[in-house]
C-alpha positions in Angstrom: -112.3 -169.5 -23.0 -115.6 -169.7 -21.1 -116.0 -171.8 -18.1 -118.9 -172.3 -16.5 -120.0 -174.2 -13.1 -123.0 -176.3 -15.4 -124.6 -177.6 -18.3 -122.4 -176.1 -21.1 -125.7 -176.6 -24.3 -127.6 -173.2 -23.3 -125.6 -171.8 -20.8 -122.7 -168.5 -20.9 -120.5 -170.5 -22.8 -123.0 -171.1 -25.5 -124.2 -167.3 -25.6 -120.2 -166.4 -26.0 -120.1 -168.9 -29.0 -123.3 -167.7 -30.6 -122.2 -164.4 -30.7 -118.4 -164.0 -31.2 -117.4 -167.5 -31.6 -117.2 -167.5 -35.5 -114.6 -164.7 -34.3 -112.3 -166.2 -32.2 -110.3 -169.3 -34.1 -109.7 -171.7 -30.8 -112.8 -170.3 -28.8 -113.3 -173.2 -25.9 -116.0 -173.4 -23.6 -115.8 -176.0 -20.2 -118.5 -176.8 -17.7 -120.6 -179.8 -17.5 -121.3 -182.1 -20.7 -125.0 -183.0 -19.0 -126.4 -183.3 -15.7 -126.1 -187.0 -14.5 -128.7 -187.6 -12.1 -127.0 -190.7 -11.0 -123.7 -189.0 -9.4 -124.4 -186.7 -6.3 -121.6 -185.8 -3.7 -120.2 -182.7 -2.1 -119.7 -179.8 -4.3 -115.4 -180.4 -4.4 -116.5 -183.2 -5.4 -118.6 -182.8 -8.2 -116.5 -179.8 -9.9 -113.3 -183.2 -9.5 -115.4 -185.2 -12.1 -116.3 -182.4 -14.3 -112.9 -181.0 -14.5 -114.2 -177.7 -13.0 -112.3 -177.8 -10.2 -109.0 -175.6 -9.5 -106.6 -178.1 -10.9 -108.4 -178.9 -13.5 -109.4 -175.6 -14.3 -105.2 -174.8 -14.6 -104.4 -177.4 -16.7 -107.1 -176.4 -19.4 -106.0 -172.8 -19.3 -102.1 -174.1 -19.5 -103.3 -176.2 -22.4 -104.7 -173.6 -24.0 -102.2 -171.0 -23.7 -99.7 -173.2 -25.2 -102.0 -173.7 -28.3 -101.4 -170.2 -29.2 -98.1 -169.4 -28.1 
């Protein structure tokens, strides 16, 4: 699992797939889907929206975990 705090297309998470994803069965990678340009706000408040903030962040590693388990 990567997570990263932007665009996900050419970022970490992207490297991490190019290189070992064809290793890893459930490899997942979270950040931002695009930049919006039409949403701005505090930075709480923009991690909220991309599901990057602590909560969030929990939930996808619980998720995840259970997927192998």
């Amino acid at each position: 699992m990567t997570i990263e705090e932007h665009i996900i297309r050419g970022g970490f998470g992207s490297y991490i797939f190019e290189c070992i994803g064809p290793l890893i069965k459930n490899l997942k990678c979270y950040g931002m889907k695009k930049i919006r340009k039409d949403i701005s706000g505090s930075e709480e408040y923009l991690r909220r929206i991309h599901g990057l903030d602590e909560d969030s962040i929990k939930e996808k590693i619980t998720d995840a975990y259970l997927e192998i388990s």
